[in-house]
Every structure is written in C-alpha cells, then in structure tokens.
Backbone bond lengths (Angstrom), bond angles and torsions (degrees), N, CA, C in turn:
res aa  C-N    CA-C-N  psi(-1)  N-CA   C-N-CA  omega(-1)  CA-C   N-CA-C  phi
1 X - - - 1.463 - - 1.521 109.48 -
2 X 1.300 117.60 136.12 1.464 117.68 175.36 1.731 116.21 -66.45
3 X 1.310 94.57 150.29 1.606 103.16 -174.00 1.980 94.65 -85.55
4 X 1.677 87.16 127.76 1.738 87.50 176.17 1.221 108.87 -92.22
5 X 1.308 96.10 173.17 1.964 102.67 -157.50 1.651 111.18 -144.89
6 X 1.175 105.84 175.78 1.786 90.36 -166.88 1.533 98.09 -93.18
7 X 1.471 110.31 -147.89 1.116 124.08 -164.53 1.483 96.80 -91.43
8 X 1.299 127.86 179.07 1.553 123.62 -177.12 1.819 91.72 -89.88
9 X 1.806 123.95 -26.18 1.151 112.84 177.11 1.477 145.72 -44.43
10 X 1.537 92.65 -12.73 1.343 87.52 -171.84 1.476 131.83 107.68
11 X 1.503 102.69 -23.34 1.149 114.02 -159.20 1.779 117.99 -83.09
12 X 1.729 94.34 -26.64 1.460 101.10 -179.65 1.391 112.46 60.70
13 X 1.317 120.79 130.34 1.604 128.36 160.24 1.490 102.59 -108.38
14 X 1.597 97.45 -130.71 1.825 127.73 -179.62 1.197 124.45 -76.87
15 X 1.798 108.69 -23.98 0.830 123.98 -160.09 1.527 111.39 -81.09
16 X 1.498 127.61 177.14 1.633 127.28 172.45 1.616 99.49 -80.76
17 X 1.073 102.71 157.56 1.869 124.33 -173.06 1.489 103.95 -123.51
18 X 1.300 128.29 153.24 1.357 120.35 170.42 1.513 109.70 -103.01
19 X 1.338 129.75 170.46 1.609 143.50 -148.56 1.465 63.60 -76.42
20 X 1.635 145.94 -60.48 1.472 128.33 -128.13 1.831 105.64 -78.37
21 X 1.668 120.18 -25.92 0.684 124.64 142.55 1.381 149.43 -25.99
22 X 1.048 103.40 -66.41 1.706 146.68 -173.57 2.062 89.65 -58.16
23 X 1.467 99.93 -54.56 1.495 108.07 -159.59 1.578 105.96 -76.16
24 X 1.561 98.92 -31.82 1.434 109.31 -169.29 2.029 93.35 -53.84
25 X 1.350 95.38 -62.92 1.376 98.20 -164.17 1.597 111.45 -51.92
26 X 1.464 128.29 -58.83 0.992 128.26 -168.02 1.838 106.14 -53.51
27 X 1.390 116.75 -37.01 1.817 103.79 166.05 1.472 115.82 -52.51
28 X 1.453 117.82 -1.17 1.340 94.83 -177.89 1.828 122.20 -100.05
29 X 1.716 102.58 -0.45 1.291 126.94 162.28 1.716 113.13 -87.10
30 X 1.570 106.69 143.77 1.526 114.53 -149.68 1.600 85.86 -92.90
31 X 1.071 143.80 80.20 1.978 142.15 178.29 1.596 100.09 -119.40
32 X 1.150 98.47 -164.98 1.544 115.02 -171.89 1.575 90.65 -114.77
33 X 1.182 115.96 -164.90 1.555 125.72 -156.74 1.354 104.48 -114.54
34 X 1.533 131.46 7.72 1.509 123.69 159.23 1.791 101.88 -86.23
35 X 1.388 89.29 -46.70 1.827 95.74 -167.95 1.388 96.27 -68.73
36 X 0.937 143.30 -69.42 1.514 126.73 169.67 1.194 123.89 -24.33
37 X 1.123 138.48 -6.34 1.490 133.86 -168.30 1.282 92.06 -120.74
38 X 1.634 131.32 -25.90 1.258 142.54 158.36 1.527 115.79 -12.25
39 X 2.004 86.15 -70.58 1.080 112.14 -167.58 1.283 119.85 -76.84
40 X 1.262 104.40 -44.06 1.927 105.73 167.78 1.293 122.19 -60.00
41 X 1.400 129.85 -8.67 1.357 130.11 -169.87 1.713 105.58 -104.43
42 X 1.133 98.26 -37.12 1.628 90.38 168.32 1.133 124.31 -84.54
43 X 1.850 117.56 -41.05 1.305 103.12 163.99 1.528 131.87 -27.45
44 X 1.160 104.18 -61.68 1.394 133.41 174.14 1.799 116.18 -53.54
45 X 1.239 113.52 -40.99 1.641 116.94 177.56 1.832 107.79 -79.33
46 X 1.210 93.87 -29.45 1.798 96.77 -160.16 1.579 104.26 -49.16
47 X 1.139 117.25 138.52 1.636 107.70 175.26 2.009 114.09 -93.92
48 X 1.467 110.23 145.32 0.819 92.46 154.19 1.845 158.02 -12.17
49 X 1.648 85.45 -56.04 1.695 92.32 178.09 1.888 137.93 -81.77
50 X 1.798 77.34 15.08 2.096 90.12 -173.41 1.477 94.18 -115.66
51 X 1.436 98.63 110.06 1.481 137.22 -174.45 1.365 122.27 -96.87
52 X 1.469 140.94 110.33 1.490 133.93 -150.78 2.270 86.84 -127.67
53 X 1.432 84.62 155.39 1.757 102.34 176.35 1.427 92.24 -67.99
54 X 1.747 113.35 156.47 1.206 111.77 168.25 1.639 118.81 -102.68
55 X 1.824 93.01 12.60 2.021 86.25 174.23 1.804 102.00 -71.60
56 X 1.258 119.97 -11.19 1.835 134.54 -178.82 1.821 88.64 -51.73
57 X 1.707 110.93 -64.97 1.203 99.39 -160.35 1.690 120.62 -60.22
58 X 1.838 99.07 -29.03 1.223 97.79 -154.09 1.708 103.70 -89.67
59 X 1.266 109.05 -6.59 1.426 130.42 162.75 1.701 113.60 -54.22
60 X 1.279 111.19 -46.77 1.800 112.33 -165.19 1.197 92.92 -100.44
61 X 1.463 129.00 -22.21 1.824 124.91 170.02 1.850 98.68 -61.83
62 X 1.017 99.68 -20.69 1.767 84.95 -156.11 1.604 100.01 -102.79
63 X 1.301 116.25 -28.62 1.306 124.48 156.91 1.787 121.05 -53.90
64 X 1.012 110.12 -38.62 1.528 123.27 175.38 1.079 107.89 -61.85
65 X 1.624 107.54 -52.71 1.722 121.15 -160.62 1.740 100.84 -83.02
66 X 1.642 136.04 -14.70 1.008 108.86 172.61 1.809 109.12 -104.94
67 X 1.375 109.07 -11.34 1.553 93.62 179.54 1.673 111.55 -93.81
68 X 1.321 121.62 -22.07 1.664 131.94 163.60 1.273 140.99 -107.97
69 X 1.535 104.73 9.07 1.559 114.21 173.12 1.390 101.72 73.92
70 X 1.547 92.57 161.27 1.650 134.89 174.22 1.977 110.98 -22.91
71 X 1.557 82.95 -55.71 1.767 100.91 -164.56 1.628 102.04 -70.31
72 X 1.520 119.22 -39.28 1.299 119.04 -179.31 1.551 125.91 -66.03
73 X 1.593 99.73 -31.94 1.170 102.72 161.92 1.696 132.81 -90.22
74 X 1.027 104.84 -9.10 1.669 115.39 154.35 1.464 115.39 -59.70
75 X 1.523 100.00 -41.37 1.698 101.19 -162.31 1.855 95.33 -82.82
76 X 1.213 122.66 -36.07 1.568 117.77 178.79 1.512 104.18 -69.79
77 X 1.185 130.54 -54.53 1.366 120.83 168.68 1.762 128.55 -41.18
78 X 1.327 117.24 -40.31 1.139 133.20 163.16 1.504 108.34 -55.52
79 X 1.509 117.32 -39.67 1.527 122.90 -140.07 1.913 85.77 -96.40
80 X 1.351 100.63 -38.56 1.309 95.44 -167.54 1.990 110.40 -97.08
81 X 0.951 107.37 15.71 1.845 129.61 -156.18 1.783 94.51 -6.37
82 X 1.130 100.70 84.49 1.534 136.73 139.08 1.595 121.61 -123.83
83 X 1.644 90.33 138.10 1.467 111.42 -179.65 1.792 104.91 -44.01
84 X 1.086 119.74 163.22 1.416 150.60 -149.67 1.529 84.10 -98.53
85 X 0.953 120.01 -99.61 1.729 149.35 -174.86 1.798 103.75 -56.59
86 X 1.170 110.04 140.38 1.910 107.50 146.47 2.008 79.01 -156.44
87 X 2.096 85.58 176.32 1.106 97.62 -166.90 1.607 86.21 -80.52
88 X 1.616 115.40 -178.23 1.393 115.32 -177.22 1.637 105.78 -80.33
89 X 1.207 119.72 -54.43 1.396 143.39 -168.08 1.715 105.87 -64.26
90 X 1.109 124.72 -35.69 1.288 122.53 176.89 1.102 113.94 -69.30
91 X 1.413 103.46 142.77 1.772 127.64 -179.08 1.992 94.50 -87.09
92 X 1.369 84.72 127.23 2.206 91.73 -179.69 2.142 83.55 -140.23
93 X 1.133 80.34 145.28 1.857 98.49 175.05 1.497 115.01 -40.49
94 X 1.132 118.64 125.01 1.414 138.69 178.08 1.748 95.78 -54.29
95 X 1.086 131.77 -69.37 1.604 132.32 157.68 1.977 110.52 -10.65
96 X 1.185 108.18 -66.18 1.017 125.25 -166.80 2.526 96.63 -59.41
97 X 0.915 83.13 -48.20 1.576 105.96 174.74 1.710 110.32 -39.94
98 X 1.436 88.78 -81.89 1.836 99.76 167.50 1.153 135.70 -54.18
99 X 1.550 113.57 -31.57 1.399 99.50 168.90 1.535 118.72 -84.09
100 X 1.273 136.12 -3.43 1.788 143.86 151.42 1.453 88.09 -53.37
101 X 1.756 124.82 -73.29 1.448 134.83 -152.68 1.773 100.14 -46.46
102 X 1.528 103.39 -61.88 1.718 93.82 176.41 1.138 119.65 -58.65
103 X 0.987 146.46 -8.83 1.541 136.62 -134.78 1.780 80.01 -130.22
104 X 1.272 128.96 -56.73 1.463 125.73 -177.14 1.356 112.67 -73.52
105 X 1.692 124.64 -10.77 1.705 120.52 175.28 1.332 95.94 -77.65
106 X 1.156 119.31 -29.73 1.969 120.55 -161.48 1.553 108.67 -83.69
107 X 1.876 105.09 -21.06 1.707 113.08 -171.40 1.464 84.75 -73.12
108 X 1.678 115.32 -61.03 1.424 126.89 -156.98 1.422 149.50 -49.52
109 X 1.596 71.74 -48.72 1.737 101.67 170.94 1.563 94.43 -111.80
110 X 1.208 144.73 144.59 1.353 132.07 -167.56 1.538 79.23 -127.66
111 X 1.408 125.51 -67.81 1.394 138.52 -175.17 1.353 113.18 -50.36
112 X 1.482 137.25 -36.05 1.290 127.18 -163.12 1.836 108.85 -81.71
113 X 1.357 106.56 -167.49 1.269 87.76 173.85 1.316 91.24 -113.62
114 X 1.632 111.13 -179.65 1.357 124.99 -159.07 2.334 111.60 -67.56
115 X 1.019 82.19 -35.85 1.730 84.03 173.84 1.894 106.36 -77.18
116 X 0.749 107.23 -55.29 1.757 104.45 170.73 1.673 100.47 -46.38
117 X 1.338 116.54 -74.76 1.257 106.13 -150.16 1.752 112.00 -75.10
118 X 1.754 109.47 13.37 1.459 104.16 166.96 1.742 101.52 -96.63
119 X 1.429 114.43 -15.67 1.427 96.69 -172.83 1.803 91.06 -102.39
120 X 1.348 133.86 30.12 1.268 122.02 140.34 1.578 113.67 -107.81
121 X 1.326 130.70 2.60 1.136 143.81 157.94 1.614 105.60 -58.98
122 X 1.587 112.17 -62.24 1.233 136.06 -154.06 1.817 104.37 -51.88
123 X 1.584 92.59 -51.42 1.573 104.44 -177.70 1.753 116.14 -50.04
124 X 1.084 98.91 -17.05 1.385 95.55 173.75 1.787 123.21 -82.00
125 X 1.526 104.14 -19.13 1.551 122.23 -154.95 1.730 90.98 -50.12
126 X 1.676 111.54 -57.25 1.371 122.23 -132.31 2.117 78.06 -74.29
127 X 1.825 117.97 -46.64 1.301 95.25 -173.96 1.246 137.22 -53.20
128 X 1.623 109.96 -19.59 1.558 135.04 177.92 1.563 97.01 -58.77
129 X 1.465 152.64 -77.66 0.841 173.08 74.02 1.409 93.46 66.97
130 X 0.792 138.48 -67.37 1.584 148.24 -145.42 1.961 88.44 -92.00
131 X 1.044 112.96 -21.71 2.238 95.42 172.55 1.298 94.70 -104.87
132 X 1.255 140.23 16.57 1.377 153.12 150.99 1.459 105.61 -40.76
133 X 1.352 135.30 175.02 1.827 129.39 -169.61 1.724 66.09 -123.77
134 X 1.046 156.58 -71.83 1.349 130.13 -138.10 1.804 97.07 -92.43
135 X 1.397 126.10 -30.91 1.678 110.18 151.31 1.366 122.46 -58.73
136 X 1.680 147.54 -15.24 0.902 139.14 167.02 0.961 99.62 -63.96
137 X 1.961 139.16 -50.20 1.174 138.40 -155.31 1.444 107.68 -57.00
138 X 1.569 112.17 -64.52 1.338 119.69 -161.39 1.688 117.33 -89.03
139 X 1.389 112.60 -3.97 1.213 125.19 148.19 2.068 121.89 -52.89
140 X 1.474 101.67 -23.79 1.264 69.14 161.97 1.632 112.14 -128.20
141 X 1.070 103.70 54.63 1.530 124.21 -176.48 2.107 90.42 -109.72
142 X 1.051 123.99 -34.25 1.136 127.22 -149.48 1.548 98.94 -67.99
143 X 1.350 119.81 -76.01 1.539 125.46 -166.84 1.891 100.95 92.68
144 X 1.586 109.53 163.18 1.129 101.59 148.87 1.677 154.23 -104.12
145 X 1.243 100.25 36.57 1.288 115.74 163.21 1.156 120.64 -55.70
146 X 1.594 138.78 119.99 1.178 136.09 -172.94 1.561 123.71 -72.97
147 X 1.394 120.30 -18.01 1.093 154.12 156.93 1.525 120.46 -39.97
148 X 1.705 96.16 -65.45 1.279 121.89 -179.76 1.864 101.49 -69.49
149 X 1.288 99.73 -44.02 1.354 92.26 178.04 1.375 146.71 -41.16
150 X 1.867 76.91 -53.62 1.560 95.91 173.39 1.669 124.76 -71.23
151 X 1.594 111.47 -22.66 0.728 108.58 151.16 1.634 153.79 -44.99
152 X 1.614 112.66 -35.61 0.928 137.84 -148.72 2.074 90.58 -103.57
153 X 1.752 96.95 -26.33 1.867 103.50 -162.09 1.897 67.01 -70.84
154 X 0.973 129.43 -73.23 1.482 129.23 -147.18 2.388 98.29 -42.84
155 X 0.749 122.07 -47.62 1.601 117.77 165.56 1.278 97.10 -59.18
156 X 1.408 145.55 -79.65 1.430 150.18 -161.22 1.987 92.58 -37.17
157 X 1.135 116.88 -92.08 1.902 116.25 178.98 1.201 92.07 -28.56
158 X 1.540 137.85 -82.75 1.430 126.89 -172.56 1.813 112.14 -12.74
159 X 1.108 111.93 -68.97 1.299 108.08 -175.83 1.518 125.83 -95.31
160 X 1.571 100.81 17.58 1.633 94.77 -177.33 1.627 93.10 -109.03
161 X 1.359 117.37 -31.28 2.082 123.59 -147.40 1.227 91.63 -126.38
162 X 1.949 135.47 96.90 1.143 130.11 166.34 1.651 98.85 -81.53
163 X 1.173 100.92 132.08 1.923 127.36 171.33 1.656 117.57 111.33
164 X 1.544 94.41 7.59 1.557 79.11 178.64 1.730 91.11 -126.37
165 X 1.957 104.71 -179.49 0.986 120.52 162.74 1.233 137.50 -115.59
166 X 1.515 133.20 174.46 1.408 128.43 177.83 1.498 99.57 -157.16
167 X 1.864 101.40 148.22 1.025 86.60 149.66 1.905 92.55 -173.81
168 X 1.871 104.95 166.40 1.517 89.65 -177.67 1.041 102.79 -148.88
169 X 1.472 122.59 159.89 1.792 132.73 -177.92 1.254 99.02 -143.70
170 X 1.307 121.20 135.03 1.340 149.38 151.15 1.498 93.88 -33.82
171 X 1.507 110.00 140.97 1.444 131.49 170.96 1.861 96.61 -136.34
172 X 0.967 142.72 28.33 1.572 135.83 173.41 1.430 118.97 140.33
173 X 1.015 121.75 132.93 1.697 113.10 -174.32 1.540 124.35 -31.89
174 X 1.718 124.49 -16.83 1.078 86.53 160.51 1.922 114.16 -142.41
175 X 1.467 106.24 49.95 1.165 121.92 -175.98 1.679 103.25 -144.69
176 X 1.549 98.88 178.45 1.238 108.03 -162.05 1.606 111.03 -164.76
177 X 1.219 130.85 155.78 1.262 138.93 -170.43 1.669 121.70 -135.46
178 X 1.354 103.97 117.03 1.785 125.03 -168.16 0.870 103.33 -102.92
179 X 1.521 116.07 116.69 1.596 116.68 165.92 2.008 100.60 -97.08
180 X 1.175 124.91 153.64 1.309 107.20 -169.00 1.592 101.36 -140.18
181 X 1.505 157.16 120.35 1.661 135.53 163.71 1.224 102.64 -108.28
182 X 1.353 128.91 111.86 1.411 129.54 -150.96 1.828 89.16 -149.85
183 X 1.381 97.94 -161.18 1.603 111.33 -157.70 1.710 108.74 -94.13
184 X 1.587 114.93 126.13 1.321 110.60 -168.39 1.573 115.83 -44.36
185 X 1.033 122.53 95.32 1.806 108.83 161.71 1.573 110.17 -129.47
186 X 0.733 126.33 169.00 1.732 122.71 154.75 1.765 113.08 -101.96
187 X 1.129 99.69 10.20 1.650 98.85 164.08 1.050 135.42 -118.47
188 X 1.695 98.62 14.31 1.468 125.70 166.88 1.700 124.07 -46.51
189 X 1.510 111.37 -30.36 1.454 125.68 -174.65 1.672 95.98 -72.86
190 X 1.363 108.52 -45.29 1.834 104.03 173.84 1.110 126.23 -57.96
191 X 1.400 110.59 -39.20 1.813 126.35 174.72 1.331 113.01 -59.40
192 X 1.244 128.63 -40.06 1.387 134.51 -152.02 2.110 95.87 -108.40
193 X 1.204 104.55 -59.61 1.630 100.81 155.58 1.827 108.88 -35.53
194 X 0.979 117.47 -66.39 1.061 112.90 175.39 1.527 131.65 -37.98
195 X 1.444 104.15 -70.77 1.581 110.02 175.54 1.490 107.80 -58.66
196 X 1.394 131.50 -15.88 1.467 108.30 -156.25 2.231 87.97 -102.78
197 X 1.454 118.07 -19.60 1.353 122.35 171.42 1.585 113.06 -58.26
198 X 1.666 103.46 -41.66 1.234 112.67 -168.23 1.882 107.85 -67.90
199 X 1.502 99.56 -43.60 1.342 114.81 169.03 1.383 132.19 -14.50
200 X 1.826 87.51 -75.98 1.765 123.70 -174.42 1.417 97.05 -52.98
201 X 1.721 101.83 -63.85 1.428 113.87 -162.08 1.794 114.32 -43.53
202 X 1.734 113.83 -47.88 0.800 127.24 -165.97 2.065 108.40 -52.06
203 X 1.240 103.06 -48.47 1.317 107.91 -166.32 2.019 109.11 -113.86
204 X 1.499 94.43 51.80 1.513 98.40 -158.65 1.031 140.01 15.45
205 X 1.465 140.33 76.58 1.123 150.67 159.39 1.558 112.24 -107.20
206 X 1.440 108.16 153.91 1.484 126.39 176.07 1.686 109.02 -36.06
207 X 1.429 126.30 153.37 0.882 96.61 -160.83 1.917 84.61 -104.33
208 X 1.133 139.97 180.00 0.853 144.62 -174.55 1.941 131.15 -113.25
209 X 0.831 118.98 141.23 1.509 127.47 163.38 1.884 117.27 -72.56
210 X 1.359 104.71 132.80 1.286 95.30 -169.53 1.726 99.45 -126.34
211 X 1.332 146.00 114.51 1.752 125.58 162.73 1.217 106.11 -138.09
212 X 1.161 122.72 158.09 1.290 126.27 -143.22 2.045 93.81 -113.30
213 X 1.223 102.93 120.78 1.380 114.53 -171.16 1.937 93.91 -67.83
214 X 1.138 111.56 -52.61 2.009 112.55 -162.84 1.420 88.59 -160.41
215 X 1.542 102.33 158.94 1.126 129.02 -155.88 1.652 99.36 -152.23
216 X 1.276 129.91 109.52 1.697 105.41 154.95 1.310 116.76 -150.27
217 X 1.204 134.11 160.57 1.462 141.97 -163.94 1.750 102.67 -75.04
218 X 1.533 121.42 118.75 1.389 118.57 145.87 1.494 116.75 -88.27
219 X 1.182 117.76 -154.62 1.520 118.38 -179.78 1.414 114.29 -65.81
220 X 1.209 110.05 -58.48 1.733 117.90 -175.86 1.131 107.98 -122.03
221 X 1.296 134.75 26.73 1.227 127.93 172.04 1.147 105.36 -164.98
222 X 1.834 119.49 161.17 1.799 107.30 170.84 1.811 102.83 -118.72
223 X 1.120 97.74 158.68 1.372 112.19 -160.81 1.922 83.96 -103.65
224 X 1.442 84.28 139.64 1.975 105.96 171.45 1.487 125.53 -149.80
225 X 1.189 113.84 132.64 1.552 137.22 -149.96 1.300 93.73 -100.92
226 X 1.664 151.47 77.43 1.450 130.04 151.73 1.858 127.69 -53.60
227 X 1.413 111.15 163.73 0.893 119.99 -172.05 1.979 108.31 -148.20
228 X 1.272 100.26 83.99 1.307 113.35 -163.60 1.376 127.92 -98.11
229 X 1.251 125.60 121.27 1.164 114.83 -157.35 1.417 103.81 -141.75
230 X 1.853 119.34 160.50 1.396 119.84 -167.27 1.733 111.60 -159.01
C-alpha cells in the first residue's frame, strides 16, 4: 500500500509525511545541519495518533508576541504555516505542535542551540497550562513538594498529550524515577527537562536535576527512563 502524504502546503495533518517533506520544511528554519536534521527526523517520525491541547499553541503565539512583537510573530506563523487561533481544549496533531515549537525556539533563543532553546521554551509549557480554568483548579491541589509535583505532572500530560504515557515512583527521599512512551524525537530529554523545571519553579520548589537513565526505540514511539533528583 502506498505511504500517504500531506498536502504539498505544508500544512501537514494526521496523516504520514515523507523524509522529502519533513526536510523541505525544516530548511525553512535558520540552524546548522545537526539541528536541522533534528527537525526533519521528527517531523517525519511523529505519528499521526499523538495529539497535544491547543492552549500549547496559543501559549508560544503569545509568548512570541509579547517578548518580539507583532512582526515576529507573523513571521513564525508564516514560517511554521499553522493557523493563528485553535480552541484551548481541543486535541490538534502533535506534528502540527512541533513545527510552531521549532520555529519559535529558533525566533526565541536565536543564540542557543536548538535542544537548549526547546527546553527553555518548554519551561514555560506547564505556566501556559496553569492560567488554564482546569490548571487553576488543580494548581492548588499541588503544594510544593517535588514529589507531589511530579506526581500531579503525570495527571497534567494525561490531559494535555493524547498517545503517550507517564508515570513515576519515588526511589529515596529525595529522588524519583520516570518511565515515559512519548513521541519519537531525540530532543525529548530537553522537552521534558524543561516542563518538569518550569513545574518546580512555578509553585516554588527546589529546582531539580534531570538524566535520562535508557532510552530505546519501540515502533511509534521511544520509550525513556528519568532519573530525577532534588
């Protein structure tokens, strides 16, 4: 059976994309030639069925639009050709997600390199989420226990990332252990460093150490082992 493919627009849905695709787009971000391949390889791996909230998009639009103005966020919207607007609560393609996410780490951080400047992107995810009416709710369920926290991030993904998993257990009073089956990238360790800094920070807690015990490829997704400590 032939592999289906998106539109020539650019726009990408649910559907599978080909590497020529995948590559086309990532030339249109200004990186060097590891981070570019970054980007073409996940574009290209992400499956259809990993589904992200759309307050994510309207979160890094609004982040763009207050630290670089009007024009910067025209030009990432253009750059990344995703819609402007989604509702908050709706599930839209994880694909559709990352290519805004690259395209706004490269506006943001101009200097860093592309894995740094998604896990200083990232730190923002959990505050986006958190002026949310159902993150206000359980925001003050949280406390700052880092423990409790992490606990609480594993419900938070539950309802933000349909197709992946989480989950975590205490290994010693002051560490902890993440098993994660989430969306093929290798810059997943930045993303997830990220959200869990942004986390702590948000509701003062220590800030934490994050390294990734194992890592390995399943079919449509790669499986990751944290090793978290505080």
């Amino acid at each position: 059976m032939a592999r289906a493919t998106s539109t020539s627009s650019g726009s990408f849905g649910r559907e599978a994309i080909s590497r020529e695709e995948a590559e086309t787009f990532a030339a249109r971000i200004a990186v060097v030639p590891s981070d570019r391949e970054i980007i073409a390889q996940t574009l290209h791996d992400l499956p259809g069925d990993v589904l992200c909230r759309g307050m994510f998009f309207d979160g890094l639009l609004r982040a763009i639009r207050s630290t670089r103005g009007q024009a910067a966020l025209d030009e990432v919207v253009e750059i990344a050709n995703v819609p402007r607007a989604r509702v908050p609560f709706t599930h839209y393609p994880h694909r559709h997600f990352y290519k805004l996410y690259f395209t706004a780490a490269r506006r943001l951080h101009p200097t860093e390199d592309l894995e740094h400047a998604m896990l200083l992107v990232a730190e923002t995810f959990y505050p986006v989420f958190r002026e949310s009416l159902v993150g206000r709710t359980m925001a003050q369920l949280v406390g700052d226990d880092p423990m409790g926290i992490l606990e609480r991030l594993t419900n938070i993904y539950e309802l933000s990332v349909q197709g992946n998993t989480h989950s975590v257990e205490r290994t010693g009073p002051r560490s902890a252990r993440w098993r994660a089956l989430v969306e093929p990238t290798v810059a997943y360790p930045s993303v997830f460093t990220g959200i869990v800094l942004g986390m702590m920070r948000s509701h003062g807690a220590p800030d934490v150490t994050v390294d990734v015990v194992e890592h390995h490829r399943e079919p449509t997704r790669f499986a990751y082992t944290f090793d978290i400590a505080w």
